[in-house]
C-alpha positions as CSV (number, residue, x, y, z in Angstrom):
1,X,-0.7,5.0,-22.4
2,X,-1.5,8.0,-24.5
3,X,-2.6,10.5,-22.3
4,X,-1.1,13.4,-22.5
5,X,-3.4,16.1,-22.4
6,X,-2.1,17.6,-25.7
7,X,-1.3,14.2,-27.2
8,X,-3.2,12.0,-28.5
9,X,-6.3,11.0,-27.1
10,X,-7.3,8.0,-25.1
11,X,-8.1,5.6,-27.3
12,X,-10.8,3.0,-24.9
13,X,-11.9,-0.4,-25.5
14,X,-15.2,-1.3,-24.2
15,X,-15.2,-5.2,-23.6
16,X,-18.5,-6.8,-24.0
17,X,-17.8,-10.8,-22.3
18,X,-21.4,-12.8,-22.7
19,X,-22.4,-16.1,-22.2
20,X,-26.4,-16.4,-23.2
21,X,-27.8,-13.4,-22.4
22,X,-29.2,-12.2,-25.9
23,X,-31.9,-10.9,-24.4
24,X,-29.8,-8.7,-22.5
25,X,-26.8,-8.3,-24.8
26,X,-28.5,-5.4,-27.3
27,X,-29.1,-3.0,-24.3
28,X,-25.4,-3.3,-22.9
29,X,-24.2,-3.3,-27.0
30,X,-26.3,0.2,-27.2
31,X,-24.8,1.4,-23.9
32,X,-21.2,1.2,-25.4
33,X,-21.8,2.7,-28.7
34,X,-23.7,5.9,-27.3
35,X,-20.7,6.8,-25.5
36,X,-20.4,10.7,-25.6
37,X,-16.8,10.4,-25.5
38,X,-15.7,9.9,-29.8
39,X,-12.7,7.4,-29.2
40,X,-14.4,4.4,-28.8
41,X,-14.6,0.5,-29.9
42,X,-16.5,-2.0,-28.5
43,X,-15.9,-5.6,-28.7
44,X,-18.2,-8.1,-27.8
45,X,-16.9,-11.6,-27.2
46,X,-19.6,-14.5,-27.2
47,X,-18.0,-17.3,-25.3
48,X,-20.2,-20.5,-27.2
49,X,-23.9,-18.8,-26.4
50,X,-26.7,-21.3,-27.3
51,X,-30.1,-18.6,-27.5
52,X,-29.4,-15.4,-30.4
53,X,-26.6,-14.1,-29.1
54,X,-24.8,-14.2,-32.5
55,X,-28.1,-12.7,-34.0
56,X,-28.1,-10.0,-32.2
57,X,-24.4,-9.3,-32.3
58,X,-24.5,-9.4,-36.1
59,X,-27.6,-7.3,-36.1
60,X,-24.3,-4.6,-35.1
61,X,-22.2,-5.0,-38.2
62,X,-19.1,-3.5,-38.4
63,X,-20.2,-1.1,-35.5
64,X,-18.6,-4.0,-33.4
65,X,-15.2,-6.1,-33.3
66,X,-17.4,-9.5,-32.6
67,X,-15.2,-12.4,-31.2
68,X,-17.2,-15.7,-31.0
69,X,-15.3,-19.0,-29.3
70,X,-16.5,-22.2,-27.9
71,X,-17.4,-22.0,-24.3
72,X,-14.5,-21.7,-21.9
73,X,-16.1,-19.5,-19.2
74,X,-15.5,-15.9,-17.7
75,X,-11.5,-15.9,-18.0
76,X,-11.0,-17.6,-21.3
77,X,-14.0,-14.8,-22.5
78,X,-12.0,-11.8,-20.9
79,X,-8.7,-13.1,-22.6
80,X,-10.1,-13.3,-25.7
81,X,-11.5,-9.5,-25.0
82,X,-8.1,-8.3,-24.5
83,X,-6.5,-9.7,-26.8
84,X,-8.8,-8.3,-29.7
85,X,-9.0,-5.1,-27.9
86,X,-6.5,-2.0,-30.0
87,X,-6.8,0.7,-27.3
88,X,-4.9,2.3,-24.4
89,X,-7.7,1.4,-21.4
90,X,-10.4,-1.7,-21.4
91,X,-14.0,-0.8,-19.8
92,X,-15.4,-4.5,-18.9
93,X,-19.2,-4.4,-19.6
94,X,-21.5,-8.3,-18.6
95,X,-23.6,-8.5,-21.1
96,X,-26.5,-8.0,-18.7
97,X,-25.3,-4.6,-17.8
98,X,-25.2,-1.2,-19.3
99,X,-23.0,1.5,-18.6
100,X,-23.6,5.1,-18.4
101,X,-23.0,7.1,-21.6
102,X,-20.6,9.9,-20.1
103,X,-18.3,6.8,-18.3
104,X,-16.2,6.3,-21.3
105,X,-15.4,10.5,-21.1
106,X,-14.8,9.8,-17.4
107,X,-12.6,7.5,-17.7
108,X,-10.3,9.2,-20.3
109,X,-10.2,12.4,-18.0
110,X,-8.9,10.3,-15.2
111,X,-6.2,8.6,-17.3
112,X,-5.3,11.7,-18.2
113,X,-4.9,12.9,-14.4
114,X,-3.8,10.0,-13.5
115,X,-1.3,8.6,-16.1
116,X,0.2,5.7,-13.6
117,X,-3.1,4.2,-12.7
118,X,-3.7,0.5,-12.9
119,X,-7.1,0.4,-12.0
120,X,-10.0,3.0,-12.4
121,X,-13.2,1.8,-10.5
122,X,-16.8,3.5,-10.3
123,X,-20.1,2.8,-8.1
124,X,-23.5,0.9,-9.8
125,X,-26.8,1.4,-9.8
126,X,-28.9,-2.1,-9.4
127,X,-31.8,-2.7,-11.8
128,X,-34.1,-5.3,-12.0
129,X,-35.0,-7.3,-15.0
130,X,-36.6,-5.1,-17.3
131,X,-34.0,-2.3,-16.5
132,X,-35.7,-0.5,-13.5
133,X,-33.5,0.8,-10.7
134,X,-33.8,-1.4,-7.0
135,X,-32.9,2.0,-5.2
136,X,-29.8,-0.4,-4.6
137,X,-26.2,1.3,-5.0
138,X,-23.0,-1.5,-5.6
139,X,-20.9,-1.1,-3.4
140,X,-22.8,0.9,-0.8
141,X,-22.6,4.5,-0.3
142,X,-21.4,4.4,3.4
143,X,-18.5,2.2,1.9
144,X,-15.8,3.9,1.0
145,X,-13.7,2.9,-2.1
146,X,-10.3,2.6,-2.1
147,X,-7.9,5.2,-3.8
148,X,-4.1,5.5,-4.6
149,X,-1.6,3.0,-3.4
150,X,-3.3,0.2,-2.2
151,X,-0.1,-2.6,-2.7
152,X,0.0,-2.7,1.8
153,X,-3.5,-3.3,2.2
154,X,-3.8,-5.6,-0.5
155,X,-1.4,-7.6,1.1
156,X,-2.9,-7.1,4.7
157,X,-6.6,-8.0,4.3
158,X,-7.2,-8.5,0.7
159,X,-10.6,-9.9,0.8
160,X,-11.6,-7.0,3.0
161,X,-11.7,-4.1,0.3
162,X,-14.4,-2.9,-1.2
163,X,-13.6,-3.5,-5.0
164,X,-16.3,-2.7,-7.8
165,X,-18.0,-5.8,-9.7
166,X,-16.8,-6.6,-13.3
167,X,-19.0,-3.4,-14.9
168,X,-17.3,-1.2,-12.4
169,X,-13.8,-1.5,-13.7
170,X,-11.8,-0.4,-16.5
171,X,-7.7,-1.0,-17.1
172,X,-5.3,-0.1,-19.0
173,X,-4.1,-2.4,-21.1
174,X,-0.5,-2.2,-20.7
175,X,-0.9,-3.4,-17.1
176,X,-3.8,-5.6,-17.8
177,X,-1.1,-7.2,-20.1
178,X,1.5,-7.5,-17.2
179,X,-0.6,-10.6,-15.5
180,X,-2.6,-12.0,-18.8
181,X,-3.3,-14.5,-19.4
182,X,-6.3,-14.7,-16.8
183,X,-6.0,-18.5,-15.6
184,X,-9.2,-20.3,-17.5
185,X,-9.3,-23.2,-15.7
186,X,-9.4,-21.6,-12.1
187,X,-11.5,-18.4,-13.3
188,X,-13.9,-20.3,-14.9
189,X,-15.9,-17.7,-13.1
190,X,-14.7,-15.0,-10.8
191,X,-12.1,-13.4,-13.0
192,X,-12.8,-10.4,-11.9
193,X,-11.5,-11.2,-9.1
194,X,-8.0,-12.1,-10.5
195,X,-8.2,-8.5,-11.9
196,X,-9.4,-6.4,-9.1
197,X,-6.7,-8.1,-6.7
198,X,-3.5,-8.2,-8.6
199,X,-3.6,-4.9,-10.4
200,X,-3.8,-2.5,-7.4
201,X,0.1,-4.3,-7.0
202,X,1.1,-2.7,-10.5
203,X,0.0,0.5,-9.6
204,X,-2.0,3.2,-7.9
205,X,-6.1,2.9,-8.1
206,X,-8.1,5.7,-9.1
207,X,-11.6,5.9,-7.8
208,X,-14.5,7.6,-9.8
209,X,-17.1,9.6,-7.1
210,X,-20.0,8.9,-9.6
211,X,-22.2,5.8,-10.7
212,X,-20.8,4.9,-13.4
213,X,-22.9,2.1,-14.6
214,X,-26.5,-0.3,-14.0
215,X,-25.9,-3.9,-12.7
216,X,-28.6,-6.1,-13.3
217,X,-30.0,-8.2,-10.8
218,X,-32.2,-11.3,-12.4
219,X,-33.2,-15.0,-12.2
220,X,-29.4,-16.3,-13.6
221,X,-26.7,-14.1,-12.5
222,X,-24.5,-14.3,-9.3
223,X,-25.8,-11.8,-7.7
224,X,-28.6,-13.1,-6.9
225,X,-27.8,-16.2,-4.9
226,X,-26.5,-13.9,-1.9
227,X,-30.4,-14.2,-1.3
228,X,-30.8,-17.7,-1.4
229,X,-27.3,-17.9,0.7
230,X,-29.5,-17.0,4.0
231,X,-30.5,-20.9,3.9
232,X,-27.8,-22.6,1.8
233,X,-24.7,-20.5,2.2
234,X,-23.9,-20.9,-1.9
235,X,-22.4,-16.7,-1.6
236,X,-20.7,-17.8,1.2
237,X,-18.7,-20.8,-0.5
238,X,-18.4,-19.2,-3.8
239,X,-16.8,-16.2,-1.9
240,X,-14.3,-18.9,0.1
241,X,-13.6,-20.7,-3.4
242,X,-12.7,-17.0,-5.4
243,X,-10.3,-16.3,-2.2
244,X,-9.0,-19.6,-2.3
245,X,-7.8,-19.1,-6.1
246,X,-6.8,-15.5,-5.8
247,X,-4.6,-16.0,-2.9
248,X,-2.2,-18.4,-5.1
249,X,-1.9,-15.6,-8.1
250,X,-1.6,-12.8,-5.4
251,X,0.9,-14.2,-3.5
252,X,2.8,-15.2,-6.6
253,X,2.9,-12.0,-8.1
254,X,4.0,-10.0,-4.8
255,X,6.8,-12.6,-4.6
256,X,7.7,-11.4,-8.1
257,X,7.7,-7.6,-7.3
258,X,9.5,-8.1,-4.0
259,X,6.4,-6.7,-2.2
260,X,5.4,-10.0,0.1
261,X,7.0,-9.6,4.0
262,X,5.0,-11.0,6.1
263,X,5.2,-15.0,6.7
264,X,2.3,-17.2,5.7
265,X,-0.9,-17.3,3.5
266,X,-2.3,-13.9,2.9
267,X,-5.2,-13.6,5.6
268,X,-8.6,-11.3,5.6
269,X,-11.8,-11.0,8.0
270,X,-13.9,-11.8,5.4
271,X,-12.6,-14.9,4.2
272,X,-11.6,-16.0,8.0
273,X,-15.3,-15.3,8.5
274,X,-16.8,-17.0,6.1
275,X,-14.9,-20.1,5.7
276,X,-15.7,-20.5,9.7
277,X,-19.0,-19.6,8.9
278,X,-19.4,-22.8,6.4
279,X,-17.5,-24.9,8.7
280,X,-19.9,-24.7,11.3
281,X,-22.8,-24.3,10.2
282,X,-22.6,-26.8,6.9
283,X,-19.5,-28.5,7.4
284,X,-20.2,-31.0,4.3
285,X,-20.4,-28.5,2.1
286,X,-17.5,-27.0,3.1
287,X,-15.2,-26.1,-0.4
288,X,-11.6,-26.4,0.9
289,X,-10.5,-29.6,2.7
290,X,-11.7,-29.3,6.5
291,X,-10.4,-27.0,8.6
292,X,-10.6,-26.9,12.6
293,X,-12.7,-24.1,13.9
294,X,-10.4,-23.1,16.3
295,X,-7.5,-22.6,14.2
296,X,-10.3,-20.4,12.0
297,X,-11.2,-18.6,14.7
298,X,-7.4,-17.6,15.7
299,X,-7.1,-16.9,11.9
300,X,-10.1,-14.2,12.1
301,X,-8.9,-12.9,15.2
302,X,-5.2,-12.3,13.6
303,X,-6.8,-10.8,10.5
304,X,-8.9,-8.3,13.0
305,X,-6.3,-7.3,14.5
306,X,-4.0,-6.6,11.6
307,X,-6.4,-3.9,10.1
308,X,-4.8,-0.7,10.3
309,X,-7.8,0.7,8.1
310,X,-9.9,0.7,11.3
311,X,-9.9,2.0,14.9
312,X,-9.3,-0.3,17.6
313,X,-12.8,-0.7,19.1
314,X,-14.0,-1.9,15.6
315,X,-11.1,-4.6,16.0
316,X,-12.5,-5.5,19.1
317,X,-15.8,-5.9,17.9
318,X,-14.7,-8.4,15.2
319,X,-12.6,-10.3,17.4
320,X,-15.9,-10.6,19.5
321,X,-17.4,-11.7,16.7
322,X,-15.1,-14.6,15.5
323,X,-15.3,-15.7,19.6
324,X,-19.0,-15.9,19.1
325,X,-19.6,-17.7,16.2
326,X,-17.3,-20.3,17.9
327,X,-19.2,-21.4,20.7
328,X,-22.5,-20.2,20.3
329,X,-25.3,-22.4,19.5
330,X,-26.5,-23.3,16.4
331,X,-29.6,-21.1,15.8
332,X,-27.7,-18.7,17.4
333,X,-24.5,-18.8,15.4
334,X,-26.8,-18.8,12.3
335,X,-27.7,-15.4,13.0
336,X,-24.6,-14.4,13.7
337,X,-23.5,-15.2,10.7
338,X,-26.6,-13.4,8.4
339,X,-25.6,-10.7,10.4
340,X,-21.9,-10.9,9.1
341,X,-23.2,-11.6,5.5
342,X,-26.1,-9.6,5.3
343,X,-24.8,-6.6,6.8
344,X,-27.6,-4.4,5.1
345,X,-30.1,-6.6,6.9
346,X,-28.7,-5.8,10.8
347,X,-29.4,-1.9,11.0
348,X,-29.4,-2.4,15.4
349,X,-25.8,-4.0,14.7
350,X,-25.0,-1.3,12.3
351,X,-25.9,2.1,14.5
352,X,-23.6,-0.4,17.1
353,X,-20.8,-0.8,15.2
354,X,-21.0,2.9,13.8
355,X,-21.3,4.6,17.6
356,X,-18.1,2.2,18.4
357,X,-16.4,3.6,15.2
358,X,-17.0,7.0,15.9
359,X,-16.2,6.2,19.3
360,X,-12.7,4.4,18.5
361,X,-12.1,7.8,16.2
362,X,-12.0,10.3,18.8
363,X,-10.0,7.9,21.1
364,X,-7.4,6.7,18.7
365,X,-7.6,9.9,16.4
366,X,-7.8,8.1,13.2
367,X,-10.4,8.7,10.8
């Protein structure tokens, strides 16, 4: 990429994907264009949107590379993106977002520190509707996000890292190009996904210490269903589903780069937990074919115990919880599992977990 600090500058695609949310889509159009940072072109892609999206695009002009297409879903949306897109790095923008107008100047400083990047990622802040902040962060502050080579524990505990949503990401294009196109049939929705996971194997990822960007949370978007998945479990299966695809492309690709050592499926806590989670609590709902709790449990308990991001006490604790959720009764194992889900929503569990963490530091010395 051109980013030589006495080169030329970093030339940045911002890539608008929308699907129906014109009433949405002039806020996150405005975000992109008021960039501080000069080399910048937006592209907005509107994959078959029924209300004014196409109004409100055209009310743009030529202030925007528009892309409209027949409705194919997240992936097909994002491959349209980057293929129109002319630049050295893509920012992904939902059209129900907007991003922060120094982010674009952010980013080109980091590509420029950080020429062999495949990934740069940033926090976001949550609105609401009409734009006003939750007092939410995305991801978490306590979490931490990931930096440099993360090829070993991508391939350790994939579903386990703490990867930005859509709006949190930008790419450079010649890697982005490496893995395109973005399966459409599988990534209907979740494409993201596809991205987050399989470019940290193409390269080290850069992590920006600022929030660069506001994620809406409303009525039609994603996000919101991890509420409603205290009753119904919908975040949970979606989450199992998104696993389920990336694991295929994942695997493939670390075959192809001589990266995949270990024997059998890639394996996380998360997805252990969650797809033993669905088994026993709604078995009929289950997404994959049906699987046999104990063999889920033994499948957490291997994942636990192959994190090498965290002390052995936490290890323990997770193993614990995977024996649990196993035998415990039903009302009970429900609450073990909001308590796995909705980790924000278990602050006793938490100051736990964190004693046994700081704990596991000063006896293992890790930090």
């Amino acid at each position: 990429m051109s980013a030589g600090a006495t080169g030329p500058p970093v030339r940045i695609d911002v890539v608008i994907n929308n699907y129906n949310y014109g009433r949405f889509l002039g806020a996150a159009i405005e975000s992109a264009l008021t960039q501080t940072y000069p080399h910048v072109r937006v592209v907005v892609v509107d994959d078959g949107s029924s209300d004014d999206s196409a109004q409100v695009i055209g009310s743009f002009g030529d202030h925007v590379a528009a892309v409209f297409k027949e409705n194919g879903g997240q992936a097909s949306a994002l491959n349209a993106g980057f293929a129109a897109a002319t630049g050295d790095i893509a920012i992904l923008l939902d059209a129900d977002d907007l991003l922060d107008r120094e982010i674009a100047a952010h980013v080109a400083a980091a590509c420029t520190a950080h020429p062999d990047a495949a990934k740069i990622q940033w926090r976001m802040e949550m609105i609401d509707a009409g734009g006003r902040p939750t007092g939410i962060v995305d991801p978490a502050l306590h979490i931490p996000l990931p930096n440099g080579d993360m090829r070993r524990a991508e391939l350790c505990f994939p579903f386990d890292i703490a990867w930005a949503a859509t709006t949190g990401n930008a790419f450079p294009l010649e890697v982005v190009r490496r893995i395109l196109p973005i399966p459409e049939r599988r990534y209907r929705i979740g494409a993201d996904w596809y991205l987050q996971h399989l470019t940290p194997l193409l390269g080290p990822v850069f992590t920006l210490d600022l929030i660069g960007a506001q994620r809406r949370v409303h009525g039609d978007n994603a996000f919101e269903q991890a509420a409603d998945a205290e009753l119904d479990f919908r975040w949970v299966r979606e989450r199992i589903s998104f696993a389920a695809n990336v694991r295929v492309d994942l695997e493939a690709l670390a075959r192809e780069l001589a990266l995949l050592t270990e024997a059998g499926p890639l394996i996380a806590v998360s997805d252990a937990a969650f797809r033993l989670i669905s088994m026993r609590l709604e078995p009929a709902k289950h997404p994959l074919a049906p699987e046999r709790i104990t063999g889920l449990v033994a499948m957490g308990i291997r994942a636990s115990l192959r994190r090498f991001d965290i002390n052995p006490l936490m290890r323990g604790a997770l193993c614990a919880w995977f024996a649990a959720m196993s035998v415990a009764p039903r009302p009970l194992a429900r609450r073990l599992a909001r308590d796995f889900v909705f980790p924000d929503r278990r602050p006793g569990l938490n100051r736990l977990l964190g004693r046994l963490h700081r704990r596991g530091d000063r006896s293992a010395g890790t930090t």
